[in-house]
MDTraj code that builds the backbone (N, CA, C; nanometers):
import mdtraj as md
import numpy as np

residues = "UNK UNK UNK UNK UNK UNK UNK UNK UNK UNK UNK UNK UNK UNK UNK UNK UNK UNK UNK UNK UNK UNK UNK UNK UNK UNK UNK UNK UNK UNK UNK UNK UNK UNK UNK UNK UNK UNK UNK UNK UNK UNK UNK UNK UNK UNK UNK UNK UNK UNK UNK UNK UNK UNK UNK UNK UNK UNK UNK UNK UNK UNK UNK UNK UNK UNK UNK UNK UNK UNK UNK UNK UNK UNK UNK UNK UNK UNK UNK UNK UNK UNK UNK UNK UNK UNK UNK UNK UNK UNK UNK UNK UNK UNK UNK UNK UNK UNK UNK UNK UNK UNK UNK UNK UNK UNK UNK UNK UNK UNK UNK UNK UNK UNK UNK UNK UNK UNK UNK UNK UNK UNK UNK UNK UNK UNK UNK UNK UNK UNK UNK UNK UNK UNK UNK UNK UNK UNK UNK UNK UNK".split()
xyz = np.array([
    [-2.8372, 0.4142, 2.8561],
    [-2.8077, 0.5400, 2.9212],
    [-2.9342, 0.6202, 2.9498],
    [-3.0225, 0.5903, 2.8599],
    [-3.1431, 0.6901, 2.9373],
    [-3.2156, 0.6576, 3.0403],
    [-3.1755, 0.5545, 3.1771],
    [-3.2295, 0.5224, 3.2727],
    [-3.0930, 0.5982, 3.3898],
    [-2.9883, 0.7349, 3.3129],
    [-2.9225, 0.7739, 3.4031],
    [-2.9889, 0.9360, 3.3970],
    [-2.9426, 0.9718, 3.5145],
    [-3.0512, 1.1118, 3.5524],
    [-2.8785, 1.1925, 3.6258],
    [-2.8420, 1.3242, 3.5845],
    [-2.7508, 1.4066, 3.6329],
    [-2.8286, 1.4662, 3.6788],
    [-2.8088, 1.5404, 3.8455],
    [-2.8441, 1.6585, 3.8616],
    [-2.7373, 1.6988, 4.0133],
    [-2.7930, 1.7848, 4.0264],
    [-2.7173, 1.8823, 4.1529],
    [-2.7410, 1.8022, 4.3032],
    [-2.6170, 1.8230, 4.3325],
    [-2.6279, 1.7552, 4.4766],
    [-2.6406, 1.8665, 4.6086],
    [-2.7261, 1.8181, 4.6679],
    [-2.7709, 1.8851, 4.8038],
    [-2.6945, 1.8296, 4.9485],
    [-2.7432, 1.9481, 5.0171],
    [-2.6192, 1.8653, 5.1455],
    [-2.6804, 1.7542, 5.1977],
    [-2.7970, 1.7185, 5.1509],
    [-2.8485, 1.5989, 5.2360],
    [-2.7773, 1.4683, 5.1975],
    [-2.7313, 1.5068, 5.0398],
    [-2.6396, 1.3868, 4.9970],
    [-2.4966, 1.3570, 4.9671],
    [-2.4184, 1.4554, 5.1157],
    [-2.2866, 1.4714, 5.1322],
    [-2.2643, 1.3365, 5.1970],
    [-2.3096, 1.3045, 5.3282],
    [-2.2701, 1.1397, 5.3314],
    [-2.2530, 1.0391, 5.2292],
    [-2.3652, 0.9937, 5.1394],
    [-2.3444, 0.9321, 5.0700],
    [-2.2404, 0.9796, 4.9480],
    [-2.2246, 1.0872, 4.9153],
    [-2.0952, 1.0910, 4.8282],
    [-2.0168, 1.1050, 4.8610],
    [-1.9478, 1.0795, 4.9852],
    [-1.7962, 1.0669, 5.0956],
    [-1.8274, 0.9063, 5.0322],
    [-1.9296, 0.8689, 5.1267],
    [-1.8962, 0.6530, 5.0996],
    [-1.8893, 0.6311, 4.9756],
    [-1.9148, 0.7043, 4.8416],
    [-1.9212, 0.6681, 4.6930],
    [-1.7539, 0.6885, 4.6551],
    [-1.6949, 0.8091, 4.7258],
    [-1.5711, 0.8551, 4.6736],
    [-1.5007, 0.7584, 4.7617],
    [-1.5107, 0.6998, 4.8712],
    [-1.4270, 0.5653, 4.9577],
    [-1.3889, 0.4665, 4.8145],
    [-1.5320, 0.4743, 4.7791],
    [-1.5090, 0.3381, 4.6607],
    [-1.4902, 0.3540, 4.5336],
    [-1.5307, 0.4640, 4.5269],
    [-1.4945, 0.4739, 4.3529],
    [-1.3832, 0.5927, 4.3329],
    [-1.3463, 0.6835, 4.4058],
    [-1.2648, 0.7632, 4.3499],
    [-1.1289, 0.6887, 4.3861],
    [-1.0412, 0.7550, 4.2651],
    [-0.9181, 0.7076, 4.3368],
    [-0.8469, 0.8295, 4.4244],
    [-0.7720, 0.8617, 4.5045],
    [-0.6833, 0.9165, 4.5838],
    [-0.7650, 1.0105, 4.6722],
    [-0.7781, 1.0746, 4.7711],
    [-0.8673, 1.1374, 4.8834],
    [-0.7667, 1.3117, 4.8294],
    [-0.8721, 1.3876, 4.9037],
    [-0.8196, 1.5302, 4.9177],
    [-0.8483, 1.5324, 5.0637],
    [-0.7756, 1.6420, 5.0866],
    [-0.7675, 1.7296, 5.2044],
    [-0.9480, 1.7418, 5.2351],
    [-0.9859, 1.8088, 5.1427],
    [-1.1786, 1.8691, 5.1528],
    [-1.2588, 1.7442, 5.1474],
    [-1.2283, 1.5997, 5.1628],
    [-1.3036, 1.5008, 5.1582],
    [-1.3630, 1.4451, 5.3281],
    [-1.4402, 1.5511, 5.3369],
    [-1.4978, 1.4861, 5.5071],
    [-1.6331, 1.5869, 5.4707],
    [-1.7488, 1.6093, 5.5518],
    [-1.8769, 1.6457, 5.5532],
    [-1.8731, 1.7876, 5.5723],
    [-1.7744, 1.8878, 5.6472],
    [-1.7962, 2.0389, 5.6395],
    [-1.7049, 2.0543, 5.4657],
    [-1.5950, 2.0047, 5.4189],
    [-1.5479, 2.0316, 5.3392],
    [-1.6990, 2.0482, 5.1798],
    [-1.7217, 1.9154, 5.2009],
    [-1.8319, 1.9195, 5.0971],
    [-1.9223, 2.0231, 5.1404],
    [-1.9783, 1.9958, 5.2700],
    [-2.1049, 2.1739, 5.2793],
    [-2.0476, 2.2917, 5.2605],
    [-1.8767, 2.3369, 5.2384],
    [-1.8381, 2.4297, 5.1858],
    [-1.7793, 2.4662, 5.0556],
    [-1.8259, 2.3537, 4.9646],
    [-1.8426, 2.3665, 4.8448],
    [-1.9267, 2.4099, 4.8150],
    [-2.0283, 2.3400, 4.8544],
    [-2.2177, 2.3360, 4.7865],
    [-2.2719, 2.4437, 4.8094],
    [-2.2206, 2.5341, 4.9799],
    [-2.2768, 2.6776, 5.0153],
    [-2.1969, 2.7679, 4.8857],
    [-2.0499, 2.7398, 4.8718],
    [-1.9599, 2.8140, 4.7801],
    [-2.0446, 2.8520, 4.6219],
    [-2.0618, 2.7352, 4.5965],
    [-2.0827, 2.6985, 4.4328],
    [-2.1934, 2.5870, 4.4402],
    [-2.3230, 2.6593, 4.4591],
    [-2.4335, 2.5441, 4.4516],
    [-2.4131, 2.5238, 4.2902],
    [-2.4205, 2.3755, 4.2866],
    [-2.4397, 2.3178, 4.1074],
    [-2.3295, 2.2627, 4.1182],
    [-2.2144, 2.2730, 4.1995],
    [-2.1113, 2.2656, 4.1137],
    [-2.0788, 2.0650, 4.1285],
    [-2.1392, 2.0391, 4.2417],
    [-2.1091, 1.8916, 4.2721],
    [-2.2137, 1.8470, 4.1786],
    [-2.2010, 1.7554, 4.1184],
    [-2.3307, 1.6749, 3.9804],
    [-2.3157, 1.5195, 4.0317],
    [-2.3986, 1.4668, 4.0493],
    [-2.3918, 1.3523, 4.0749],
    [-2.4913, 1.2473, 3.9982],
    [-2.4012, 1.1876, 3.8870],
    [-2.4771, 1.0241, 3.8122],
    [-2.5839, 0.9400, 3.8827],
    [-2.6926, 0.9068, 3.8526],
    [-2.7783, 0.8015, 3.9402],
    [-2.8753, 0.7453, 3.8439],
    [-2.8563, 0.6364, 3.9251],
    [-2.9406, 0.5086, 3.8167],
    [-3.0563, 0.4408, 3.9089],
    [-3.1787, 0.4880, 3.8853],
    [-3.3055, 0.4538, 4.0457],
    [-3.2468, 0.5803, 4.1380],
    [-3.2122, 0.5047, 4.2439],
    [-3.1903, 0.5619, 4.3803],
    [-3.0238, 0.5624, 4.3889],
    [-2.9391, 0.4795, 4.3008],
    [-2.8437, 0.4403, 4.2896],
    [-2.7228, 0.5403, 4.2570],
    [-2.6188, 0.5998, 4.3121],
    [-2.5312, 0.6790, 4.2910],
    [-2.3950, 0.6241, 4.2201],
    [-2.4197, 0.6371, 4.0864],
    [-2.3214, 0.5401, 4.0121],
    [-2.1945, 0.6541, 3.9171],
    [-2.1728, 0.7826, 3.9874],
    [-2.0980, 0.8706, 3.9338],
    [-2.0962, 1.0424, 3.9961],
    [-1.9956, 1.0945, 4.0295],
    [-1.9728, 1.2019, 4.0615],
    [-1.8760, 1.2993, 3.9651],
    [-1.9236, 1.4456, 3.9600],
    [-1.8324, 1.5403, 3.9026],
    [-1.7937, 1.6307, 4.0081],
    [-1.7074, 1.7521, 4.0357],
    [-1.6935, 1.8324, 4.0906],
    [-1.6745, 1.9415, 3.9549],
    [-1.7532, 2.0494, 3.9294],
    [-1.7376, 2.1290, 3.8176],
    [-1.7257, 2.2508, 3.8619],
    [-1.6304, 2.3211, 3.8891],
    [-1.6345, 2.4312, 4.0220],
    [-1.5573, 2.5271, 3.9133],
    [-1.6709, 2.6476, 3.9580],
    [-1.6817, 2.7898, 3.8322],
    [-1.5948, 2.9030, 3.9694],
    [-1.5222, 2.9919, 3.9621],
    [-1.5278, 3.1109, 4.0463],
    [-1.5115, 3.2544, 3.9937],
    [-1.5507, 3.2232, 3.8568],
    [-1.5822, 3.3667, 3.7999],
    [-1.4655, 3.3459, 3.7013],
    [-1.3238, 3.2591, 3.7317],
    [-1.2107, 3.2925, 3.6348],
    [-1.2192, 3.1580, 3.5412],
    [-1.1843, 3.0699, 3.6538],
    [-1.1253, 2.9621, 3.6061],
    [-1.2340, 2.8467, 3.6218],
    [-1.2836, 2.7532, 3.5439],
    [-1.3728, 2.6399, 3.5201],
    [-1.2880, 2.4825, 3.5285],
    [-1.2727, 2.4556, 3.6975],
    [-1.1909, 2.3391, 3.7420],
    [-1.2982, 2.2269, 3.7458],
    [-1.2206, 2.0925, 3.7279],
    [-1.2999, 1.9596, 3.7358],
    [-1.2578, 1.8577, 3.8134],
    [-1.2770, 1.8299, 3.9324],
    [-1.2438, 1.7269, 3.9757],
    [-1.3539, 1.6267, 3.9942],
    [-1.2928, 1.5297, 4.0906],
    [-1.3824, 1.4005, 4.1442],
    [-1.4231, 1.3390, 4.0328],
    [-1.3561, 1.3513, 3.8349],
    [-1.4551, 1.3035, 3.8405],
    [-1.4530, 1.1337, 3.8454],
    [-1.5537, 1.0345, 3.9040],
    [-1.5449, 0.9624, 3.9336],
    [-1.6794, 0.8614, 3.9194],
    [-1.6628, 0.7273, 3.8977],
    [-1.7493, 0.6385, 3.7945],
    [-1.7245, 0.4760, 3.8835],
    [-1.8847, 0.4704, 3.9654],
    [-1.8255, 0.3135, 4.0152],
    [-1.8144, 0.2658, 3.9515],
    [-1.6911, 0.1159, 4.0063],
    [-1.6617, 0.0479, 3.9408],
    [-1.7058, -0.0557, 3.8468],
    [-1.8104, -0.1210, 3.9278],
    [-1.9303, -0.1824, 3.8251],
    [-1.9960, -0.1149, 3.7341],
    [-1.9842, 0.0082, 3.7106],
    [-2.0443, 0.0679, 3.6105],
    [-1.9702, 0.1478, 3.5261],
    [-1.8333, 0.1250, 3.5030],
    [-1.7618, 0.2081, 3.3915],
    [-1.7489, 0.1465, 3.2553],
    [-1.7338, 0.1943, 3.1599],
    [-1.7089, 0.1821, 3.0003],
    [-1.8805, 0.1846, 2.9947],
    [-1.9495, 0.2987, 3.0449],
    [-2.0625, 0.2961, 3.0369],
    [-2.1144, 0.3961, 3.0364],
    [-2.0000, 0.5079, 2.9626],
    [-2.0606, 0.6428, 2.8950],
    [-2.1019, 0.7829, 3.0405],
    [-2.0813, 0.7097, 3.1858],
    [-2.1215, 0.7960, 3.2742],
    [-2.0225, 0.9054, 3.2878],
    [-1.9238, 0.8626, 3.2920],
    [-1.7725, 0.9526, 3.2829],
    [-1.7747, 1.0910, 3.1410],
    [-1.8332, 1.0304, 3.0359],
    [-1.8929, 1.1079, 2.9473],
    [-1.9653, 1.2214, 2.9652],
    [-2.0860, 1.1531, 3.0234],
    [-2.2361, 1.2268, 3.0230],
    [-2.1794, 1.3129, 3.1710],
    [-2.0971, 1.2897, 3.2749],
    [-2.0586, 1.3938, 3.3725],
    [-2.0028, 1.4375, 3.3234],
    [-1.8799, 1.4780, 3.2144],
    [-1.8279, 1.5642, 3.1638],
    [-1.8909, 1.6502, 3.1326],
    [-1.9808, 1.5853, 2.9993],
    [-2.0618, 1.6626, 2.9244],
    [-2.1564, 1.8061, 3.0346],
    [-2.1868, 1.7324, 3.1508],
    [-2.3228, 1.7958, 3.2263],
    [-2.2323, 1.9309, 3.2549],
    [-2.1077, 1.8773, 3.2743],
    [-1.9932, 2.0186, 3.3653],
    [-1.9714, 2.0967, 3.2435],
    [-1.9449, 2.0363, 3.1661],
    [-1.9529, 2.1627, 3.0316],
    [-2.0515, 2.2420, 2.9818],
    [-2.1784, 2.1852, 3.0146],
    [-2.2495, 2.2943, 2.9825],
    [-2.2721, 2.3573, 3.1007],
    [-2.2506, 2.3035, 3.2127],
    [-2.2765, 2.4355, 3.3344],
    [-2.1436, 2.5234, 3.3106],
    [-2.0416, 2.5044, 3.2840],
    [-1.9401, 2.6028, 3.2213],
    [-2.0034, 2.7528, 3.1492],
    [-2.0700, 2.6639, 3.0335],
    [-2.0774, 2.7490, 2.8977],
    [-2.1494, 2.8469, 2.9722],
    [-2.3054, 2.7741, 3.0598],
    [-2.3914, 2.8748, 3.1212],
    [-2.3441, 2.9631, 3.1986],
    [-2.2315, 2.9423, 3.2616],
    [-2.1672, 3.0409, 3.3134],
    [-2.1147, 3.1307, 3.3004],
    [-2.0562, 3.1205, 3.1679],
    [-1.9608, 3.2237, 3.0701],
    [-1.8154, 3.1803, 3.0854],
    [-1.7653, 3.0505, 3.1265],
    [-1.6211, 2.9565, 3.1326],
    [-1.6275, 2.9652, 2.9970],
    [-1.4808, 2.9410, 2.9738],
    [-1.3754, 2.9554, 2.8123],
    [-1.3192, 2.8643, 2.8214],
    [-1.2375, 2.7856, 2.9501],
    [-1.1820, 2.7060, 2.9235],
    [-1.1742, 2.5713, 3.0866],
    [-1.1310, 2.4251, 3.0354],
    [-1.1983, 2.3727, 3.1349],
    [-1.0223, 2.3126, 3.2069],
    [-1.0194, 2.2997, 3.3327],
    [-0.8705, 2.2617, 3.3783],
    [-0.9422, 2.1709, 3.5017],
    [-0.9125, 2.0182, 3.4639],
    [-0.9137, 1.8815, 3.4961],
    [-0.8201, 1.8414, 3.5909],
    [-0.8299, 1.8444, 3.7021],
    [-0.7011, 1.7603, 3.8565],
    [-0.7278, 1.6244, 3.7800],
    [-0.6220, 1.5931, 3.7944],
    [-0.6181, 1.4693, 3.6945],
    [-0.4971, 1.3487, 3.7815],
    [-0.5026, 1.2712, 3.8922],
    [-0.3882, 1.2337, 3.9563],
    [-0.2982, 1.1591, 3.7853],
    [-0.1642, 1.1604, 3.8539],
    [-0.0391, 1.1473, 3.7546],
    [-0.0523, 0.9875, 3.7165],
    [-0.0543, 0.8986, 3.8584],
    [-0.0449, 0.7766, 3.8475],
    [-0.2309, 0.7336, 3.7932],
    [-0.2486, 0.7752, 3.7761],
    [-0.4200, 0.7378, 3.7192],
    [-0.4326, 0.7220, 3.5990],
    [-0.3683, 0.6100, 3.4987],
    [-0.3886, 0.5789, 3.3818],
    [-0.4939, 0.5705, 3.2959],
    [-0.6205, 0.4812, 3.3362],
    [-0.7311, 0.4749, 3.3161],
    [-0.7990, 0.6266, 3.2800],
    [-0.7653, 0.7199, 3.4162],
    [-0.8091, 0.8461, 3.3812],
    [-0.7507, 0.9316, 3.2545],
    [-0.6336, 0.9495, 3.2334],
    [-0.5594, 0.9725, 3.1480],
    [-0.6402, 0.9251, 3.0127],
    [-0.6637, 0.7964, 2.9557],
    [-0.7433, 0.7910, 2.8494],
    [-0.8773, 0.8245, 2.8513],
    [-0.9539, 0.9126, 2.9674],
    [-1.1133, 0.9481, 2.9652],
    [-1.0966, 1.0758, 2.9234],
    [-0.9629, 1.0950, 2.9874],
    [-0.9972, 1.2758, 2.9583],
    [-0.9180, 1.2798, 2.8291],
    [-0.8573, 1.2200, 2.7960],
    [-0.7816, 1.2018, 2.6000],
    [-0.9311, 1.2161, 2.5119],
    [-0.9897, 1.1089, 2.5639],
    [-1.1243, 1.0442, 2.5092],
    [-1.2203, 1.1679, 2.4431],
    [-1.2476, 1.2660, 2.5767],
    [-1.2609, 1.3384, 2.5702],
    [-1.2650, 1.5128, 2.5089],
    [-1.1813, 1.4777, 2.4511],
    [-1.1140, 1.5928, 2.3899],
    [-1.0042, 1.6766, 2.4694],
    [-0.9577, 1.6138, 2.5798],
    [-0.8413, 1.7478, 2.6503],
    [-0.7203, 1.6631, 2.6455],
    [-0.6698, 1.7857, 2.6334],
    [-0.4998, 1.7410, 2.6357],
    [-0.4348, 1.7965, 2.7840],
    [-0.3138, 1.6935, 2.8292],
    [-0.2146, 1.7374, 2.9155],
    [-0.0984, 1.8651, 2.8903],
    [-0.1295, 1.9524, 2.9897],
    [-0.0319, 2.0562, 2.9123],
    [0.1184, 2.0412, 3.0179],
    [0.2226, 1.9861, 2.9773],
    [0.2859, 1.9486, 3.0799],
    [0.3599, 2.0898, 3.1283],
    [0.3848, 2.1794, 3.0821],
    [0.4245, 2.3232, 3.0994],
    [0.4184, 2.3863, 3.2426],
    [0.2832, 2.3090, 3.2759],
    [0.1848, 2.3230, 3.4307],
    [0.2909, 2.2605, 3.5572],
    [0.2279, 2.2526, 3.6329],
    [0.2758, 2.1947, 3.7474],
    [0.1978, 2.2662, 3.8934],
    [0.1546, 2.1759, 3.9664],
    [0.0611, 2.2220, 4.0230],
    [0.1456, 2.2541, 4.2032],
    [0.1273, 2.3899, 4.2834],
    [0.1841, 2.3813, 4.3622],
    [0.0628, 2.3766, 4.5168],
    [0.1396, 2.3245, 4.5916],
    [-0.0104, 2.3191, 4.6739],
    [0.0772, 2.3410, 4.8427],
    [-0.0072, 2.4366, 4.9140],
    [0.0149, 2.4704, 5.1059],
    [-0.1027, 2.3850, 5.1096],
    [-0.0982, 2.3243, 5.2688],
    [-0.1986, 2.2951, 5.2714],
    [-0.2316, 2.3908, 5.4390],
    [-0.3574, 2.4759, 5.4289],
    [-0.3604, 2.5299, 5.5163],
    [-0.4226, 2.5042, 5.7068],
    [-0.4535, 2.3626, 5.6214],
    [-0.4487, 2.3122, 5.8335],
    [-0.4143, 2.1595, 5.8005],
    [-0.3766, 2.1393, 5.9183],
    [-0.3228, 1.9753, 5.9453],
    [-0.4280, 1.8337, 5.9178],
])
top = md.Topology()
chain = top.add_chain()
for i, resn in enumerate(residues, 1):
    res = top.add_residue(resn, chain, resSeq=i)
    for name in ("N", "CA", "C"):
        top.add_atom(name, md.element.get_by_symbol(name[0]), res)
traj = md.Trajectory(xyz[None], top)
């Protein structure tokens, strides 16, 4: 693991983390095309973290702060490279940009049918609060 490097993603490397999330994430959002990501990164610079090994993009977080609530998506671990602590160490990186922020608590998009995911974020320390239920407009076609 110490030949992996987290840091902040810039818009220069919104293409390549669209083709990383083709292959390694599972299920697409609505915000997955090139203005969606530059209106994250203008939103919440820091908040996209991206895993790399060399030049190599082998993991993504989305750790997105807005003053209330400390949400996590994307997060996501190629496939040749999982059970390999990256899924970890992106957690870990989003939690402490949390703490630095002054976040209390962390709330994980987590798809339902995503088993695998289900035991990272167990792994992890978070629990499913089934109480929730998530409602969603979507505001353009």
């Amino acid at each position: 693991m110490s030949d992996l490097r987290i840091r902040r993603a810039d818009l220069p490397d919104i293409d390549a983390v669209l083709r990383f999330w083709r292959e390694a994430a599972e299920g697409t959002s609505i915000s997955d095309d090139h203005d969606g990501v530059a209106r994250l990164l203008s939103r919440d610079p820091g908040a996209l973290l991206l895993a790399e090994r060399g030049n190599r993009l082998v993991g993504t977080v989305i750790a997105g702060f807005d003053g209330w609530r400390c949400s996590v998506y994307r997060l996501a671990v190629h496939p040749g490279c999982r059970r390999e602590g990256i899924a970890t160490a992106l957690t870990e990186a989003a939690e402490r940009r949390f703490l630095a922020l002054g976040g209390r608590r962390v709330d994980a998009m987590v798809l339902e049918a995503n088993e695998r995911a289900h035991h990272t974020w167990a792994s992890g320390g978070y629990h499913r609060e089934d109480h929730w239920r998530r409602w969603v407009k979507p505001l353009a076609d």
